[in-house]
N, C-alpha and C positions, 0 to 999 in steps of 0.2 A: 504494500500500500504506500502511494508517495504520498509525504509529511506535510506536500505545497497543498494539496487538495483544504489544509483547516486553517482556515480567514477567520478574523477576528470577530463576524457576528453570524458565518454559515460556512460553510462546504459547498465547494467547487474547483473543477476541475473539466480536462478535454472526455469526453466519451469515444470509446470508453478505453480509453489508454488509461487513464489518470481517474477517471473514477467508474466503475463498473456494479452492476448487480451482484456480485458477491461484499465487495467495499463497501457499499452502501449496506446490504443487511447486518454486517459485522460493527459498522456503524451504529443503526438504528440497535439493535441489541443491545449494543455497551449504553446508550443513551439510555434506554427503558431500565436496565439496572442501576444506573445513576440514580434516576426519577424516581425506583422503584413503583414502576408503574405496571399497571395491572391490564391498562385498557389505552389503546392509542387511534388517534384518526390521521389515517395518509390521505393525501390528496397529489396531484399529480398536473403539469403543464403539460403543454402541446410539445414539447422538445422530442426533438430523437433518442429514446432509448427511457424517457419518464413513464411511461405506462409498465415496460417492462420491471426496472427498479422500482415500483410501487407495489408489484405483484411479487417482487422477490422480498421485499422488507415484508410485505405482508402475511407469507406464507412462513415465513422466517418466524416473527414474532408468535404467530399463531400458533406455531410448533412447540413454543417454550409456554405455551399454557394462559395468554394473554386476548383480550377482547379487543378484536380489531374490526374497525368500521372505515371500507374505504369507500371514499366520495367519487372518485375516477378525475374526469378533467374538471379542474377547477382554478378559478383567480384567486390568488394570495388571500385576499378579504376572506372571499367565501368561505376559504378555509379557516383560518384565525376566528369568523363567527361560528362554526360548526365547534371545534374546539371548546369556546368557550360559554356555547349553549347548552351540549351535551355532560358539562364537566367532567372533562377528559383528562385523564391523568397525562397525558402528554399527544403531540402529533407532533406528523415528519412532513413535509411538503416535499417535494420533488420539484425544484428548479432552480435555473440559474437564472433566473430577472430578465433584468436588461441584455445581460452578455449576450456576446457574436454565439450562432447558430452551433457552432462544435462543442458548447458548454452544456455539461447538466450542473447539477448541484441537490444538496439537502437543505434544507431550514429547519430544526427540529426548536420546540417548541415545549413548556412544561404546563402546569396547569394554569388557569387563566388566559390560554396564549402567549404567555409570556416568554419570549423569547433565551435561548440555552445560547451564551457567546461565553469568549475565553474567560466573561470575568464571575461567570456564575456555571460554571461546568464544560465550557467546548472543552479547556486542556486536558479536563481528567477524561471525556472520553478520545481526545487521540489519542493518548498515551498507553489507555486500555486499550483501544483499535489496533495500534500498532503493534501489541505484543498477541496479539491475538487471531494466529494464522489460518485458523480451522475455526469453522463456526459449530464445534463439537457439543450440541447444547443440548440438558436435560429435557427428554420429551413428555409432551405436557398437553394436556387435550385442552386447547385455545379455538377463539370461535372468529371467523372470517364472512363479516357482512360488505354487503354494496347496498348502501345511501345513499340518499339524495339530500341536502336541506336549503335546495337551489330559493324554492318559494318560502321557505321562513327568512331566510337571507333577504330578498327581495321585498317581502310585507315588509321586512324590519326596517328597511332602508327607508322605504316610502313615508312611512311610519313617523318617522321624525321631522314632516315640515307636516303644514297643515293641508288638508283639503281646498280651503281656498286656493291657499296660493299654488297648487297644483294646477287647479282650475284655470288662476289666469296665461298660464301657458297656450292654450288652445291656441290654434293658427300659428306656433311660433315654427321655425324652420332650423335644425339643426346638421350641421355634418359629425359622422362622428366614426373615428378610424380605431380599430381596435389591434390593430400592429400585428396580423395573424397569430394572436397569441390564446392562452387559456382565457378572459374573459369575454369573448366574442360570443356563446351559446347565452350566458345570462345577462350580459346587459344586452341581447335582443331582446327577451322576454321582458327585462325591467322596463327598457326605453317603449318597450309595446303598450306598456300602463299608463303611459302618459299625454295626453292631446299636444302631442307634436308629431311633426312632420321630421323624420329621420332617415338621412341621407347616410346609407352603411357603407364605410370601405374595409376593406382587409378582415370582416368577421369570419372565416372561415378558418378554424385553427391549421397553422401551415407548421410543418418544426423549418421548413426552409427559408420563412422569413423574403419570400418572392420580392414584395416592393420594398418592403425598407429595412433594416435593422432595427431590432426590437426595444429598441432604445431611443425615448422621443427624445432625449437631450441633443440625441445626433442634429446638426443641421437638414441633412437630405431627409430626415426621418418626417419634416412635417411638410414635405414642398407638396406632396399628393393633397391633405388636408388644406393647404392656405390656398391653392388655386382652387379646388373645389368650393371649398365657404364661398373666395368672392362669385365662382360661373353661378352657383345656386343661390345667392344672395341672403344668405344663412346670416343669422343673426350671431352667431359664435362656434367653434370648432373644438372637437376634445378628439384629446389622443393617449390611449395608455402603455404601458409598456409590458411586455413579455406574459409576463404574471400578473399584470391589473392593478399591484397593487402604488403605481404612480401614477397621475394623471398632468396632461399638459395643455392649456388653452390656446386658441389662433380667436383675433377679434374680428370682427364682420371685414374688420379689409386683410384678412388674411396674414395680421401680425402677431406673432408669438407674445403674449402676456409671461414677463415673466413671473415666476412660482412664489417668490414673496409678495408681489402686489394682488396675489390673488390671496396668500395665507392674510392680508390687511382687510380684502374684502369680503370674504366668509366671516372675521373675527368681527367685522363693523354690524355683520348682522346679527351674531351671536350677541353681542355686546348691546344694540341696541334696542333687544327685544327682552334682553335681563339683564344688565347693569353691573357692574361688579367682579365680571367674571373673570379667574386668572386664564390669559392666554400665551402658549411659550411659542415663540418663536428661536431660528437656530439663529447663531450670533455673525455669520454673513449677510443675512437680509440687512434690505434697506432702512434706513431714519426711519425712510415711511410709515414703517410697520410699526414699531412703538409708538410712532405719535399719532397713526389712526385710530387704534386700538385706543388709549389714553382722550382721544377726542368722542368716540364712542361710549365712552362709562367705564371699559374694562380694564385692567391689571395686566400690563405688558411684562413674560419673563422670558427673560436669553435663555438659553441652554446651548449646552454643548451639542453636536453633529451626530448621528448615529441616531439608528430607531430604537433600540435598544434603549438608548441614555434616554432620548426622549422619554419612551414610553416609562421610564422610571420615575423622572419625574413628573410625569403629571401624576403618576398614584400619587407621589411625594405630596405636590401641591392640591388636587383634587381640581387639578385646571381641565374647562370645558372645553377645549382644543388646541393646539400643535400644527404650524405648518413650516416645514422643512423645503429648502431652497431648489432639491432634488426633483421637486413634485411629490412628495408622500404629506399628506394631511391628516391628521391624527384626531380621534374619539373616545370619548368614554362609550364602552358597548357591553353592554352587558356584565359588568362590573370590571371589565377589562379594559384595553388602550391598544385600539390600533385603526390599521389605514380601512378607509372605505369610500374607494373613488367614485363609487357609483350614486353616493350619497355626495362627496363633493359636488360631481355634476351636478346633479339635482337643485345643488344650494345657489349655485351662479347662474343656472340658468333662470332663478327665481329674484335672485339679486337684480340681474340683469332686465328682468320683467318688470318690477317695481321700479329701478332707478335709473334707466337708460341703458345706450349705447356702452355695451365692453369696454371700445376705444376710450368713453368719455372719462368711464369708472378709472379705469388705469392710467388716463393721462393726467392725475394728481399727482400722482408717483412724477415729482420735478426734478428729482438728482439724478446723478450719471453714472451708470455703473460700470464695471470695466469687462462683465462676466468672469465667471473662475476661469485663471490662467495656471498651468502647470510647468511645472520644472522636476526635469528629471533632478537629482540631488541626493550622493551619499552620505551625506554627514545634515542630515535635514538641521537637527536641532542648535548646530552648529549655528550654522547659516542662519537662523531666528533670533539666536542671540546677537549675533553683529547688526542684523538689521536693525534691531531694538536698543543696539549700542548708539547708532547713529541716529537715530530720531528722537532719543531720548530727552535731552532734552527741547524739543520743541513739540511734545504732546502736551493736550490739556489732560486726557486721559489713558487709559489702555489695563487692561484687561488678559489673563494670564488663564481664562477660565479651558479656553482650547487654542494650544500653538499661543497667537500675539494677535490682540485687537488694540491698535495705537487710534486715537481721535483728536482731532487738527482744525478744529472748527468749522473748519467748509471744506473738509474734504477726511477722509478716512480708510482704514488698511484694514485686513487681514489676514495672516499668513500663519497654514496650520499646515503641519506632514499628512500625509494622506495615515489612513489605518492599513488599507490594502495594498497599497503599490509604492514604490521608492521615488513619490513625489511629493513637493510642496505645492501648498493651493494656495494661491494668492487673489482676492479679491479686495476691489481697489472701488470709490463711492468719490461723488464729489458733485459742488455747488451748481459747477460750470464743465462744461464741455472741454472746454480749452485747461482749465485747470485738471481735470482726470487726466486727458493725455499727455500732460507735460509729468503726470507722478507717478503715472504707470509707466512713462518712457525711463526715470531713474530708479524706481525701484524694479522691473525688469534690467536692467544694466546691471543696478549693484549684487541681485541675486549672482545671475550670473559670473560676476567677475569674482565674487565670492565662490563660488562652486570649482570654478577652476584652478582659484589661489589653492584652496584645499589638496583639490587632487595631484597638482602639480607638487604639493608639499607631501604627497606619500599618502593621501586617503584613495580610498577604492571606488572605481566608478560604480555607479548606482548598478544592482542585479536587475537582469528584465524580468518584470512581474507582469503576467496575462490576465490578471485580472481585472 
């Protein structure tokens, strides 16, 4: 079993070189003795080789004497509500997300939904995986069902906005591209409950990913979406990625909104319908987003990147929502905390009903962003500290919460190592136009010349990470 296959919040890996249907059951095993769980729910993406590894974890676990209920193809969400409808001692998802087409992966999951990463159990089970070459396992009479909890998933959704405002949707036109991926079978069904007009692309689960990359952050991933909204004359455009459980908007002229200005205007509605309520946002997004949220009634909190930390803290805080810069939006569900883009959708297309054009809502959002920029970089934390040696004195504030968040009064940084890959992520805000690219042009230089001095002084070029 290769050691590269266990990432800091799942398991992934090329299929099936690097991670294969025995790997994964030796996996989900050591994971269920972790948990000490009794009863588990698999779920499964549209990828090459997930149906298979769903049936081997399954048969797997059943053998060692445990209650298994597998769902078949299903979106991230679906699964994380199945999980924690059923209260399930733990489930395994089967996928790699967003990655390029040659990726599977695991998500295993404990009770609540709650997510199993290196800092609550991934390590002890590689460590058992890897010493662990024969799945030699006491047999044990376990019980192997197929479920569905497609329509409790779907009422549940709906569930959460009112009847009205479902209603003033009627005649509204939408486009909406489900990336050939697992959520295309249910949100046909959900979007069917709705009086709109819905224009489908790419719903039919492909694992070859035919028109785009299963990853709406790619540029080419929404160019199908932004032309179609403007020929159809759609009021707004959604696109999810692999697994469902990210979503991404295009506005009536077919312009990508991005993913914090939409986490400001879900929270302005949350906030302005009950007052008070804590909202986290991840600490890249825009000003915008705390001072919306703050204008609306609600409780603006940072957090650190990762669904995982997120979803930690809102148990922590008991906050009504989360949105992350990725496109993952975050819920209390059922005593639990996770994504459900299908509910996202629903809530902007209702925003959008009540208070205008997309474009108009998002063009509040008046600073400049620089979007995340990467650098390859061996000695990441190196490099954070020299940059923060140098600006140091001319911050008004900054922030050590993830990597470095330095703030300059009309304009502002962040730069944090990646968790998966041997890069730095630097994202750059500012007043003005002309003031962002003159600070992204020196803080791009000084990385760099940083990175070099390094290695030229005997550090190691960065390893290549696939992930």
């Amino acid at each position: 079993m290769n050691p590269e296959i266990f990432k800091q919040y799942d398991i992934r890996g090329v299929y099936p070189s690097d991670l294969n249907e025995t790997d994964a059951s030796i996996i989900a095993y050591q994971a269920a003795n972790l948990l000490s769980a009794r009863n588990c729910i698999i779920g499964f993406d549209s990828r090459r080789g997930s149906r298979s590894i769903a049936e081997a974890i399954g048969t797997t676990l059943a053998s060692a004497g445990m209650r298994i209920v597998n769902l078949g193809l299903v979106s991230t969400p679906e699964f994380y509500f199945s999980v924690a409808k059923e209260k399930m001692d733990m489930g395994v998802m089967v996928t790699a997300s967003h990655n390029p087409k040659q990726f599977n992966g695991l998500k295993i999951v404990g009770k609540g939904a709650f997510p199993i990463t290196f800092e609550n159990g991934m390590k002890d089970i590689m460590e058992r995986s890897l010493d662990y070459y024969e799945l030699n396992m006491p047999s044990g009479k376990g019980e192997l069902l197929n479920r569905s909890f497609r329509k409790e998933f779907i009422a549940y959704s709906l569930s959460q906005v009112s009847e009205g405002d479902i209603s003033k949707l009627e005649g509204t036109k939408i486009v909406v591209d489900a990336s050939s991926g697992a959520i295309g079978p249910t949100a046909s069904e959900f979007f069917s409950k709705l009086p709109v007009e819905v224009v489908k692309l790419n719903f039919e689960p492909d694992p070859e990913f035919p028109s785009h990359s299963p990853n709406p952050m790619d540029k080419e991933s929404t160019e199908m979406l932004s032309k179609r909204v403007v020929e159809e004359g759609a009021v707004l455009g959604i696109i999810f990625d692999g697994d469902g459980d990210r979503v991404l908007f295009v506005d009536e002229r077919g312009l990508v909104v991005r993913a914090d200005t939409i986490t400001a205007l879900l929270a302005e509605e949350i906030c302005l319908s009950k007052p008070r309520q804590k909202i986290l946002y991840d600490l890249r997004s825009s000003k915008f987003v705390p001072e919306a949220i703050k204008a609306a009634g609600g409780i603006p909190l940072m957090c650190r990147i990762g669904h995982s930390l997120i979803k930690k803290r809102m148990r922590e805080e008991k906050a009504s929502f989360a949105g992350e810069l990725s496109g993952h939006y975050y819920y209390p569900i059922l005593g639990s905390y996770f994504e459900n883009s299908l509910l996202t959708s629903l809530q902007i297309l209702i925003a959008v009903s009540k208070r205008g054009k997309l474009s108009e809502l998002a063009s509040r959002n008046r600073y400049f962003q620089s979007g995340e920029l990467n650098f390859e970089a061996a000695e990441k934390e190196r490099i954070i500290r020299e940059v923060h040696r140098l600006f140091e004195k001319e911050k008004l504030s900054e922030s050590s919460m993830d990597g470095l968040l330095m703030e300059f009064g009309s304009w502002r940084f962040s730069l944090r190592a990646s968790n998966t890959e041997p890069l730095l992520r630097l994202n750059i805000e500012a007043d003005s136009e002309e003031l962002l690219n003159q600070k992204r042009d020196i803080l791009c230089s000084m990385i760099k010349k940083f990175n070099e001095k390094l290695i030229k002084a005997g550090g190691s070029k960065p390893e290549e990470d696939s992930s």
